[in-house]
N, C-alpha and C positions, 0 to 999 in steps of 0.2 A: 676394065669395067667390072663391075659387080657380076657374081655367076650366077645363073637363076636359081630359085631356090624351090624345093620340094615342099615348103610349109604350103600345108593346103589353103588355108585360110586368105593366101595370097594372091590369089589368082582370080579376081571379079571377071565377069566375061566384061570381053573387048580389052583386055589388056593384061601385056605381058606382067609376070609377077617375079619378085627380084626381092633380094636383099642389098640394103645401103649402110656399109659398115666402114662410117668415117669417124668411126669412136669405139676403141678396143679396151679389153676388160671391166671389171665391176668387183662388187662385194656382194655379201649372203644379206637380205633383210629378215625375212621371215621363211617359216617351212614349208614353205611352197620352193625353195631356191635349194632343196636340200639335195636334189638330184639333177641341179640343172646341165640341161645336155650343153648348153656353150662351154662347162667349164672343162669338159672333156672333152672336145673340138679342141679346145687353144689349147690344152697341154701337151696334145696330137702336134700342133704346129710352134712349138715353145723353147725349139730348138736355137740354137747361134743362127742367126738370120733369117731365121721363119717369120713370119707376121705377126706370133704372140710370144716371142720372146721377153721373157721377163716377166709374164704378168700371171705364172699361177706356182701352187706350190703344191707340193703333196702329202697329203695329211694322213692317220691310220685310216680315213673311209674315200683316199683317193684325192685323187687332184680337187684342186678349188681356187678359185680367186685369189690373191694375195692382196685388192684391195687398189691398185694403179691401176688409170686411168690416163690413156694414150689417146689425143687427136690427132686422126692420120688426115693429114692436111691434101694428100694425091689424091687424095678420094673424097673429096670435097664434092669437084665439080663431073663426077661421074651422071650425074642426073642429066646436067645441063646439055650438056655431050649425046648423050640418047633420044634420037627422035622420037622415036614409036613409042606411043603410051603405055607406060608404065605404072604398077603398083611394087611401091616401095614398102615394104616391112623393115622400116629406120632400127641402125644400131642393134641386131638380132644376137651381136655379140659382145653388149653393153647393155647402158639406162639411157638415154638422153637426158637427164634428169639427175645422174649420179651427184652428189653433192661435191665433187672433185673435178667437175666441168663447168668453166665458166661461162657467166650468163654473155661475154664477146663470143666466146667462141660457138656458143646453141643459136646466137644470134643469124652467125655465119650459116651454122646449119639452116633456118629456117629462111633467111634470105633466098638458099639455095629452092627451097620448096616453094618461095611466093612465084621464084620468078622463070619455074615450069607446072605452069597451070595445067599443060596435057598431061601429065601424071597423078598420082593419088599415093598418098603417105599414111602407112598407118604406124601409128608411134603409140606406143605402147609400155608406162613404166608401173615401178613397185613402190616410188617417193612421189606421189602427185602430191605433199605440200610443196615441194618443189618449184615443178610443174606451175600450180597456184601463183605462189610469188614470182615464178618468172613472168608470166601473162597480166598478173595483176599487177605488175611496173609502173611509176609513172614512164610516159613517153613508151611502152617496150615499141610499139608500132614503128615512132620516129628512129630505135635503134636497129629495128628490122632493115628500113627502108634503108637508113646509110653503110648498113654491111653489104646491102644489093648493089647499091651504087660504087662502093671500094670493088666489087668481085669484078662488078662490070668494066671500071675503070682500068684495073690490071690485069684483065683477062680479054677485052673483047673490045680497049680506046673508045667507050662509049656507056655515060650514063644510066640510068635507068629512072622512072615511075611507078611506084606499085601506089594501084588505088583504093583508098581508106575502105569504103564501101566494099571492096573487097576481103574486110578482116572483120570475124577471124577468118581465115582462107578455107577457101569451101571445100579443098583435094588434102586437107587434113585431117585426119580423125583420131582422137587425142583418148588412151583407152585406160585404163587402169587393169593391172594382174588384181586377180582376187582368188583365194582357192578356199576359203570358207565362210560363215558366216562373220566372225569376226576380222576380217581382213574382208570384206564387202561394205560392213558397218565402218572402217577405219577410211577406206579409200575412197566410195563413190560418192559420198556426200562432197566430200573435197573436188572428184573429178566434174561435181555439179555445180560450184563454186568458181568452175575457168573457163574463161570464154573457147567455143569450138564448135565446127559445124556441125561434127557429127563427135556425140559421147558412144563409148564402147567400151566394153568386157572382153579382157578374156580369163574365164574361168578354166586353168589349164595348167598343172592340176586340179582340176577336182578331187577335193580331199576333205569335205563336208558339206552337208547341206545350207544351202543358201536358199533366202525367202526373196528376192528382188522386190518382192511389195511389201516389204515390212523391212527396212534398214532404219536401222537405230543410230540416232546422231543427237547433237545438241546445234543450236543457234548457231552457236560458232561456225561452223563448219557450211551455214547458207544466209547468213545476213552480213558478216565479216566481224560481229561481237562477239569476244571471248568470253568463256565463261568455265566455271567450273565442269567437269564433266559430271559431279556427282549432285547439282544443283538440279532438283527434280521439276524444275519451275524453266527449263529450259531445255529439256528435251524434245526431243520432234523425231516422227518415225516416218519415214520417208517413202511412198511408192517410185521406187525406183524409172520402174518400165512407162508408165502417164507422166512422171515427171512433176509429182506435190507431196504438199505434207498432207497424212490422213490424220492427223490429231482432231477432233471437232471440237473439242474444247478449248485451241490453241490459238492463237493468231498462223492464220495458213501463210504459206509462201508455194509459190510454185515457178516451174520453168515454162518456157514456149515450147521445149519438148522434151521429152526424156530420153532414157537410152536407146540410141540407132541400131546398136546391133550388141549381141550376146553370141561371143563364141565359147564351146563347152567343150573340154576331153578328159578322159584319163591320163595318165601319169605311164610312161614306154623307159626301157633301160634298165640297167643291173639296179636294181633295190627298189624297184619300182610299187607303189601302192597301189593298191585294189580301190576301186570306185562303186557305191553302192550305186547300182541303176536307177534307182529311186530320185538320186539327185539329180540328175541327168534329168529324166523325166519330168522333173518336177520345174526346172525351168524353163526345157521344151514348151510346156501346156500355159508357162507363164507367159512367156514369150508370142506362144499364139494368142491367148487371150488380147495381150495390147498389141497385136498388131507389128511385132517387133522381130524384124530380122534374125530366125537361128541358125544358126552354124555350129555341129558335131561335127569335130576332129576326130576322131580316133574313141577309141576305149581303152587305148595304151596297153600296155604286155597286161591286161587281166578281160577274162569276157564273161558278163553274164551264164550261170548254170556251169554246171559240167561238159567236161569235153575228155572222148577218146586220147588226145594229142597232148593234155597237160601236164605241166609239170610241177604243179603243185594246186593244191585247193582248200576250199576253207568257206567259213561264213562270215559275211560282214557285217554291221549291224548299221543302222539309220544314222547313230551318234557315231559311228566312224572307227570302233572299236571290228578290231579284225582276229578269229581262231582259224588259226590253222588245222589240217588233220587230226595233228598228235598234242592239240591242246583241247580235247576234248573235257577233261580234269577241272579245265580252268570255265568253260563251260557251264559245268553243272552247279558252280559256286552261283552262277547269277539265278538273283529268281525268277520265276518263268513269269509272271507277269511283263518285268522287266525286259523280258528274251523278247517275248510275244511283239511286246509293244514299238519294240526295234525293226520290226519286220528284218530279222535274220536270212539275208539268200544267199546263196551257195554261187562261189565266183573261182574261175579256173584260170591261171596263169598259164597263157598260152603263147606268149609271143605277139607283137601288135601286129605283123603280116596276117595271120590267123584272127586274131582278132574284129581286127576291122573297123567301119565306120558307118555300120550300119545301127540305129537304135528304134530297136523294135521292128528289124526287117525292112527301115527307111531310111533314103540318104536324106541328112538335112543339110543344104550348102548356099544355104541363103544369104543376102549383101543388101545394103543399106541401098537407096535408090542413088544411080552413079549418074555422075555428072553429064 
């Protein structure tokens, strides 16, 4: 069986919280993946017969992906197997979505999730065009249904029925990484574009500011017509968190709902980035505004202010730009108007045990309404 796992975000009340990792390794997309803790995990286990053998390599900034992509077939029907209600955090040491895992084989996987409704899946990638095309299939539904039926024929001499009205399946939650504004404008419009019951974030790293009621897209991306991206006659900006477009000049479009839930943290581990609080905050107050599930992970190896205990300090600025101590030099080049308007705060590398998960003295660990 899967081992439980420490990601906090895993754990809804009334059920156990677990990782499901029937699909090992990945690749780097963007820099948010530049310090991702999986790839240090598997190079841990990457030995002659360990469980990620083969699949990382070591670069001058340390292990990483090499890019392979393994479905471990024994661990398929790990879910099925486990009575007690569980939330599964899918492929925590993969994408589901990698473009090197086929749409039989994701098939199998999501078979696996129709056909334990007491559980709850959160799946979470960094390709939701992917994602997109896999869902928007013809038949994907009919392909779901006859992998449940092959699992159950060779596994348990007995058919199955999953039912239509049942999809997309309610114990899914289909999320997109995002860690800045432009990786929020790339993904959510797309992760708004596939059918799911519940849409989700996770913002983790945190590594710029994000507006969730102002994402920038084009048609393409919520009607299914391509278009140029730089055609100004089809743009649309998007409230993420209500789920429409706010153009009033535009032809609107809108969802039945927008995003379920927004998880937020800093960035923990050797090279780790500093998070301006500001960000944090600013999706917090968003997220209360509509009504929308937040969840603060962490603040990662960096905390708010100064601290006795640090081991390094510096100021961050709005736009993401970070001085250290003894870049004071570099500093006084910016003009102060500019400085000012960044709201510059002072942020101390302390370790994410120190650190913590508290923002602004409150825990936020809030979850989409559970089945």
């Amino acid at each position: 069986m899967a081992q439980n796992t420490k990601i906090e975000w895993a754990h809804p009340p009334g059920y156990r919280g677990d990782t499901w990792n029937c699909v090992r390794g990945c690749s780097r997309v963007s820099r948010g993946c530049e310090h991702c803790y999986a790839e240090t995990v598997a190079h841990r286990f990457d030995g002659p017969g360990l469980p990620y053998e083969g699949l990382t390599v070591v670069g001058n900034n340390g292990p990483r992906w090499n890019g392979e992509v393994r479905f471990v077939e024994e661990r398929l029907l790990d879910p099925i197997r486990r009575k007690v209600p569980t939330c599964y955090f899918v492929n925590s040491m993969s994408d589901l979505f990698h473009e090197k895992l086929s749409f039989d084989i994701i098939d199998k996987i999501f078979a696996v999730m129709a056909l334990t409704p007491r559980h709850i899946y959160q799946v979470l990638t960094k390709r939701p065009e992917r994602m997109r095309e896999y869902f928007n299939s013809d038949h994907r539904f009919l392909s779901i249904e006859m992998a449940a039926d092959m699992i159950c024929l060779q596994n348990f001499n007995h058919g199955t029925f999953l039912d239509t009205k049942l999809y997309p399946f309610p114990n899914v939650w289909l999320g997109v990484s995002v860690e800045d504004q432009k990786t929020a404008d790339e993904r959510i419009p797309i992760l708004f574009d596939t059918p799911a019951a519940i849409r989700w974030i996770s913002a983790e790293p945190l590594l710029g500011p994000i507006d969730l009621t102002a994402i920038k897209t084009v048609r393409e991306s919520v009607e299914g017509v391509y278009h140029d991206p730089k055609d100004l006659e089809n743009q649309l900006t998007i409230d993420a968190l209500n789920g429409h477009t706010i153009d009033g000049n535009k032809k609107g479009w809108s969802w039945s709902t927008g995003l379920g839930w927004a998880v937020v943290g800093g960035e923990s581990g050797n090279g780790s980035r500093p998070m301006h609080p500001d960000w944090a905050r600013v999706l917090r107050d968003q997220c209360k505004s509509a009504g929308v599930p937040f969840f603060f992970k962490q603040w990662g190896s960096w905390q708010d202010g100064s601290n006795a205990n640090m081991h390094e300090s510096g100021a961050i600025l709005l736009d993401g730009r970070y001085f250290s101590d003894d870049a004071w030099e570099a500093v006084k080049r910016i003009p102060k108007d500019e400085w000012y308007a960044n709201k510059p705060t002072v942020v101390s590398r302390v370790g994410k045990a120190v650190a913590g998960h508290l923002l602004d003295g409150v825990e936020h660990f809030a979850y989409p309404n559970l089945l």
